[in-house]
VMD Tcl script that draws the C-alpha trace (Angstrom):
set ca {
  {123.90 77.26 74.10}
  {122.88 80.27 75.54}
  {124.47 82.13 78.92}
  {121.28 80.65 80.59}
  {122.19 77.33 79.64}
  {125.48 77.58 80.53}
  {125.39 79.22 83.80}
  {122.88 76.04 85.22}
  {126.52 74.25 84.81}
  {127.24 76.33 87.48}
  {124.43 75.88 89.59}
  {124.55 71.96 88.97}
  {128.01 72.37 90.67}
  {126.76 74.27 93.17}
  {128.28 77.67 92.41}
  {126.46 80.65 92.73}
  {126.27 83.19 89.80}
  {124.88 86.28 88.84}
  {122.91 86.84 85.44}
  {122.23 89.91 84.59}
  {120.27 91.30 87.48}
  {120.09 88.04 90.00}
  {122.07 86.18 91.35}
  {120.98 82.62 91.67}
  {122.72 79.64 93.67}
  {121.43 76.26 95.54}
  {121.16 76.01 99.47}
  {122.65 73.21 100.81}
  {119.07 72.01 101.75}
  {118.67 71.64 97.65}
  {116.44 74.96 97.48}
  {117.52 77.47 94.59}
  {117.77 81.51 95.30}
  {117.08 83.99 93.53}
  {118.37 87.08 94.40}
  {117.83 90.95 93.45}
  {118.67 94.23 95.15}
  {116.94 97.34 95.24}
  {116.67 99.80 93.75}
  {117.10 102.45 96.03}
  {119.94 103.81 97.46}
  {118.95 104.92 100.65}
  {116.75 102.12 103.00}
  {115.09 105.43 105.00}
  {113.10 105.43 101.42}
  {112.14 102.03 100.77}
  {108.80 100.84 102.79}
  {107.78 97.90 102.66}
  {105.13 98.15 100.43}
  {107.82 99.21 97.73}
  {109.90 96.21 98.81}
  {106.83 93.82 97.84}
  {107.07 95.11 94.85}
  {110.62 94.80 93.80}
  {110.46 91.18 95.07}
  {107.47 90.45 92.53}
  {110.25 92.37 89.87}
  {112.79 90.01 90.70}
  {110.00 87.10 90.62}
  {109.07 88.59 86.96}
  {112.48 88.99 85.71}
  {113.30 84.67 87.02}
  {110.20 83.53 85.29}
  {110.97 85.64 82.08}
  {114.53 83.17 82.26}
  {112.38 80.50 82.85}
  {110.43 80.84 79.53}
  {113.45 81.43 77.72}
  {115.19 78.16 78.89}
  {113.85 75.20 78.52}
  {116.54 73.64 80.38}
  {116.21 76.36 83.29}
  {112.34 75.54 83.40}
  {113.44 71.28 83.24}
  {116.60 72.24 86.40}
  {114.06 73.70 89.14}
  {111.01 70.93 88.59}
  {110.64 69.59 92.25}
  {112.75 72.33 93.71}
  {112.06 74.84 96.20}
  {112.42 78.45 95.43}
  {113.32 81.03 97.88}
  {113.54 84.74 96.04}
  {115.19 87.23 98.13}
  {115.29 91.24 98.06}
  {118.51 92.61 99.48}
  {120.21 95.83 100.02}
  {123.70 96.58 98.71}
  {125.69 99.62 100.52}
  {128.48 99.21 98.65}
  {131.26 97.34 100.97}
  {128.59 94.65 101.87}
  {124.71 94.33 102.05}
  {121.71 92.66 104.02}
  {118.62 91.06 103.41}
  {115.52 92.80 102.88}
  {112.90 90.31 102.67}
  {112.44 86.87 101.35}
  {109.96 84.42 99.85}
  {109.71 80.81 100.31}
  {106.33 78.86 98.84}
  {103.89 81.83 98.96}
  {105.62 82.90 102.78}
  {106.78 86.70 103.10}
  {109.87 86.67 106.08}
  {111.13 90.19 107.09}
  {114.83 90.64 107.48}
  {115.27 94.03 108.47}
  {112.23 96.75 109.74}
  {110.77 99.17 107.17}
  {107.75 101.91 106.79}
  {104.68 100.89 106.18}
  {104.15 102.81 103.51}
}
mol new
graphics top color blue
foreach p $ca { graphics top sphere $p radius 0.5 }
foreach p [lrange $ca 0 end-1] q [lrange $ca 1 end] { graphics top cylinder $p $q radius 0.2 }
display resetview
């Protein structure tokens, strides 16, 4: 069984954990998360154009778990999926942006560019 495998135990408990670069839990509504934080270390950098980008990263890097886990792919049939981009500071963090069936939601103001 591989740590994929074992942390859905987890999830089918309802914990949240974090694998390697996520961290992934289930809403009480019964949608999964998928979190990832940026890269950078300073929000005055990141636009949101940039931001877009790391949240199709974090998309890339859930799918790649997906195809390596059958039993991953099997556990989010029929569920929602809401991937998430957030910023960690260090003693806490804040959401970024979010997305939810195809929908972009802003949770804090950025650059354009």
């Amino acid at each position: 069984m591989n740590r994929i495998d074992m942390a859905l135990n987890l999830l089918k408990d309802g914990q949240s954990l974090t694998i390697g670069d996520l961290r992934l839990g289930i809403e009480e509504s019964g949608s999964m998360y998928i979190t990832g934080w940026t890269q950078y270390l300073d929000i005055n950098n990141l636009s949101k154009a940039k931001a877009l980008q790391e949240l199709s990263e974090i998309k890339a890097l859930f799918y790649d778990m997906v195809s390596d886990s059958k039993e991953l792919e099997i556990f989010i049939v029929g569920k929602s999926l809401k991937f998430n981009l957030a910023f960690n500071y260090g003693k806490g963090g804040f959401g970024i942006c979010s997305e939810k069936n195809g929908i972009i939601t802003w949770e804090t103001g950025l650059n354009k560019n």
